[in-house]
N, C-alpha and C positions, 0 to 999 in steps of 0.2 A: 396330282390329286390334292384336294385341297385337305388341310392338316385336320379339320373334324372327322372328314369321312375318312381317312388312315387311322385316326385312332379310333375311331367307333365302329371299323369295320374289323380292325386288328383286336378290338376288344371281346367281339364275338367271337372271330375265329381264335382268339387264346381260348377263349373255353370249351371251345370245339376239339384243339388240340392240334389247328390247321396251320396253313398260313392262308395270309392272302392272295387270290389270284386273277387277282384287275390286270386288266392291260392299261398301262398308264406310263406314261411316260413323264410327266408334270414334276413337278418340284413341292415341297413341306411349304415353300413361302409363298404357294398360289400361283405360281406363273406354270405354264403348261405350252408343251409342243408335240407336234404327231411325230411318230418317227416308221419309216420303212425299212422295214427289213428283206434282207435276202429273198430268201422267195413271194416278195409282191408287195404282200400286203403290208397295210399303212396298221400304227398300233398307238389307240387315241384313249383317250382321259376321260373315263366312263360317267365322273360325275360332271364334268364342264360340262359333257352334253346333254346333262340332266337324269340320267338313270341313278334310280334307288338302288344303294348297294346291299340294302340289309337284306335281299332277299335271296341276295347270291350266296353271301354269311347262312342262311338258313339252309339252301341245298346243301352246303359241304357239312353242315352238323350234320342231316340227315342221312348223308353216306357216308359218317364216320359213326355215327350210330346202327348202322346194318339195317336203318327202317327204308332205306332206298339199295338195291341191293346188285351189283354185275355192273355197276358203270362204270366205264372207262375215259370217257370225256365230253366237255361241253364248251361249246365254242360260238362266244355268239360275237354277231359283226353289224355294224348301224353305219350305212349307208356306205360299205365297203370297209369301214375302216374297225379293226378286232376290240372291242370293249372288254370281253371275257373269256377267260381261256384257263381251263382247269383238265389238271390228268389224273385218275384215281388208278390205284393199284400198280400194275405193274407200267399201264400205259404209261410213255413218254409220248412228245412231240412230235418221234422219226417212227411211231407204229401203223403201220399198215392196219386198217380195221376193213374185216370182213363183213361188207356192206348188205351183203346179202341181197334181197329183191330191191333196192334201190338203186342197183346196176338196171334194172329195166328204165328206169328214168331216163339214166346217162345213154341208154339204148336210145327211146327217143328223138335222144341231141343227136346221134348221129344217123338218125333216119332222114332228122330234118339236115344235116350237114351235105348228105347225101343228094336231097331234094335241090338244096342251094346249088349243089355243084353240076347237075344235070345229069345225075348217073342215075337217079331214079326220077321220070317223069310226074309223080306225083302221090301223093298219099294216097289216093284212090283209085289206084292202079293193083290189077290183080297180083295177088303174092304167089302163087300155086306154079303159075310158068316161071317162073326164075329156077323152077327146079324140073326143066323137062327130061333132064338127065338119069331120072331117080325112078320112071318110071320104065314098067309096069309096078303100079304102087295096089297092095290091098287097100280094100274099103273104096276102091275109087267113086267119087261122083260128080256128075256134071256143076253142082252146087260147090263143089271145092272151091273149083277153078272162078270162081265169083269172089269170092275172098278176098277182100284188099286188104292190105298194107293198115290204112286202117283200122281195118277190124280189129286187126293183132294189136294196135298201139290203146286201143280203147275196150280189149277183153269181152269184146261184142261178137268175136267169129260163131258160124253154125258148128263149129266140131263141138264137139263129146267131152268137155274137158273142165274139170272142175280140180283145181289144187285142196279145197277145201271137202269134198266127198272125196275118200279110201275107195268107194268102188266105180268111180267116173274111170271110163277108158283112157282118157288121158292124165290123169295123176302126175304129177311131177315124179314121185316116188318110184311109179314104174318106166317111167322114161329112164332115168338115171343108171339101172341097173342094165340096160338094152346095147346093142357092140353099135346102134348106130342110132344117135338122141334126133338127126334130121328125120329117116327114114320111120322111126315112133310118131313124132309131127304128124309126118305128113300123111301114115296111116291113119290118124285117130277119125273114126268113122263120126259122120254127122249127124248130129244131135237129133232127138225128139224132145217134145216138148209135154211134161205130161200134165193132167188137169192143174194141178197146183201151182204150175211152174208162169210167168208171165212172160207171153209171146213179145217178141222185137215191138209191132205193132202195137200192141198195148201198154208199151214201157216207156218211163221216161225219156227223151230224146231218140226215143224208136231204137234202141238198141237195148236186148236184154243181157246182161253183163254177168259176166263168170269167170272167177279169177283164174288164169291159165299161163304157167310159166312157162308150155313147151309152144304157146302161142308167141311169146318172148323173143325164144330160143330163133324160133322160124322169123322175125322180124331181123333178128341178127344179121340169122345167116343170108336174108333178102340183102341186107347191107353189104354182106363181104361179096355176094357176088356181082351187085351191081356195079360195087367201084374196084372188083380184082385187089380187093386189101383181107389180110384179115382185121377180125372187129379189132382186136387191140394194135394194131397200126395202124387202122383207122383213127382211133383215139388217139391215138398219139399224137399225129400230124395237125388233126382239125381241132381237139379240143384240149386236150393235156400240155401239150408242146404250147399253144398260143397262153394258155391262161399261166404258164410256168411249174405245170408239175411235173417234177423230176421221177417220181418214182410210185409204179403202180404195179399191180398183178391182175390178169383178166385169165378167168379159168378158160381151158378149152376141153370138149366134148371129147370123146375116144375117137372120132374119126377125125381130130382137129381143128372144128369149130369153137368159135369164138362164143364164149356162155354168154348171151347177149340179156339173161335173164336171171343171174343172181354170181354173187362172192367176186364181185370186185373188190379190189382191197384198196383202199387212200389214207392219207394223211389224215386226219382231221381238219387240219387246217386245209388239205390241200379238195376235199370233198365241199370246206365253207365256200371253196372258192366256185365250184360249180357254182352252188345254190344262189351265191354272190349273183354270179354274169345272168344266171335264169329269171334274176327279182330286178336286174336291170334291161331290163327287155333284151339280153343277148350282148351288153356291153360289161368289158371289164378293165379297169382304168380309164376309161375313156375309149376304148377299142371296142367293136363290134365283132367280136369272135363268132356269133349266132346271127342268124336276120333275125329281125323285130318280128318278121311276118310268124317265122315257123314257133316261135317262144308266143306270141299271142295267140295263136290255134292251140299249141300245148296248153296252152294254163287256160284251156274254156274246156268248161262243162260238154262233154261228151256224149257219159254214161251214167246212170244210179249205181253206185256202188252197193250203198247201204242206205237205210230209212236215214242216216246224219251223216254220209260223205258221199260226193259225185268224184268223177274221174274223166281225168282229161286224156293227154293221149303218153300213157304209163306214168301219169303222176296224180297222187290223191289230193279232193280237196274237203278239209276237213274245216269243222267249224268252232270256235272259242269265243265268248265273251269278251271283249277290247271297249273299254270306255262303257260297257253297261248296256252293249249291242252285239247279238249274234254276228259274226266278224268271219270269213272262208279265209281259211290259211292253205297255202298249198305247199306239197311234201312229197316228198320222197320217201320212202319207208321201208323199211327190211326186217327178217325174221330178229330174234334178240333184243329189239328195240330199239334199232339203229334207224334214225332221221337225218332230213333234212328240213328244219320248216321254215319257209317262205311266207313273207304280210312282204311283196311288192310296195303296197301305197305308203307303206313306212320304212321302208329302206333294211329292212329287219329280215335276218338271215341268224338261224341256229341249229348248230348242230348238237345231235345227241347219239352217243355211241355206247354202247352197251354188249355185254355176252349171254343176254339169259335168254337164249336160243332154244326154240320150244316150249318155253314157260308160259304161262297162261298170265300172269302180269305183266313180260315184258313189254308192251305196247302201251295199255293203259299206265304203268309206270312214266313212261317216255314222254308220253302227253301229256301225265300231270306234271312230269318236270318244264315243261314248254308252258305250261296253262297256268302252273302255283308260282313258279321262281321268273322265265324271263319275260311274261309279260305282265306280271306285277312288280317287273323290273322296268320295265316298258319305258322311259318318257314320254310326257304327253305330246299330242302331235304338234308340229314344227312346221 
């Protein structure tokens, strides 16, 4: 790092009461080299490659002043290689963060790992028969068994199922409490549609969207039974083990299914690395861990989430201002305000980890850490 930006960054963070936490490998006399460490990733010289450090100075006053509040880490990486890397509170380096709904993403990767390998013939292959074992099931209907794999990955199925209404029959909430979280699934009876509500037909990209974790949950369990793995030895094998992460926790259901729909735990760094291989169409170091094919259908517009984010297939794509232009960043996202965000055309990967679980800022906090600090950290394009 070159010797103005060590002391005009160290200048702010003395008044902060911080230290600094660039990844930088560089020398006081201007000469600079990337360095690799242990598990992977390469750790480079935030200003040579042109990022403003004052802005990073400005996030840590702001969560040492309690105006930013439950963050535990931020980790951002330019064109694979880690620029910035900060851990608040008690997090270290070797914390496990409960990622919450942003294990639906990493579900995704392994629906598509799945597709890759030939265990599942296609995304748009019905989901309902992988489970003929289960029935006689309440609520049955012909319309189930239409159901694709799809629907689950894009939050577009006919079931009854809203995370966000307390009284939708499928509720996450009352899934969780039930001896069997498949058999809730695959009971939750199929939706009606009432005057106010917009019909599939009428909706953007013909599917009308409702965010549903035990639709998730059923996308999992489709994985564990097409390739006889469970979900987290599937991870392991296809995307944890190749990208080099040592160590993770994937919840299972009471009857031993794989949570394929929330509280995966990672590193920080070791979740950057996901985000990393998704914003490289499926490579990491130069490895194709993902086909290019199943990461280009993921990261397209599916679904209307919201009147300001579409949804691809279990991943958000949200919108920010970049250069003075409405700009689609795409994300990973969990309760607490726990990210992943994704800008593919710039090489730009951030993580954001947080514990304010339940909280009505957690989110909008998250994004304006993403929106005020690193892409006003941003370099211009290259």
């Amino acid at each position: 790092m070159h010797l103005r930006h060590i002391l005009f960054v160290t200048a702010l963070c003395l008044a902060a009461d911080l230290t600094p936490a660039f990844a930088s490998t560089g020398t006081g006399s201007g000469s600079s080299r990337s360095a690799t460490e242990p598990d992977g990733w390469t750790v480079a010289d935030p200003a040579r490659l042109g990022w403003n450090l004052a802005p990073f100075a400005e996030l840590e006053r702001r969560v040492a002043s309690d105006e930013w509040k439950g963050l535990t880490s931020v980790v951002v990486a330019d064109h694979g290689q880690l620029v910035y890397e900060r851990y608040f509170g008690d997090e270290t380096r070797d914390t496990l963060n409960d990622m919450r709904s942003a294990t639906k993403s990493v579900t995704s990767l392994l629906v598509g790992a799945a597709i890759d390998r030939g265990a599942i013939s296609a995304v748009d292959a019905p989901a309902f028969p992988f489970f003929a074992d289960q029935r006689p099931l309440a609520n049955a209907d012909p319309r189930k068994d239409a159901i694709t794999i799809e629907d689950l990955l894009t939050m577009s199925s006919l079931l009854e199922c809203d995370d966000s209404n307390p009284y939708s029959s499928g509720n996450e909430e009352r899934m969780y409490v039930t001896e069997s979280w498949l058999r809730f699934a695959l009971e939750i009876p199929v939706k009606g549609f009432a005057p106010w509500m917009t019909k599939p037909a009428d909706s953007p990209y013909g599917r009308s969207f409702s965010y549903c974790t035990a639709g998730s949950f059923v996308a999992g369990a489709v994985v564990e039974r097409a390739t006889k793995q469970r979900l987290d030895r599937f991870a392991a094998d296809v995307l944890e083990k190749p990208l080099g992460i040592a160590n993770a926790h994937w919840n299972l259901s009471p009857e031993g299914i794989g949570m394929g729909g929330g509280g995966v735990r990672y590193r920080s760094r070791d979740i950057a690395k996901i985000g990393a291989m998704v914003a490289d169409g499926g490579r990491w170091k130069g490895k194709q861990i993902m086909s290019k094919r199943w990461i280009d259908a993921t990261l397209t517009p599916h679904a209307q989430a919201r009147d300001d984010a579409e949804y691809g297939y279990l991943f958000w794509r949200f919108h920010f201002p970049i250069d003075g232009k409405d700009t689609p960043v795409w994300a990973m996202s969990g309760n607490g305000g726990n990210y992943v965000f994704m800008l593919p055309a710039r090489g730009l990967v951030a993580v954001v980890t947080a514990r304010n679980y339940n909280q009505s800022f957690a989110h909008p906090q998250s994004q304006a850490i993403f929106r005020e600090i690193v892409l006003k950290a941003l370099p211009p394009m290259r």
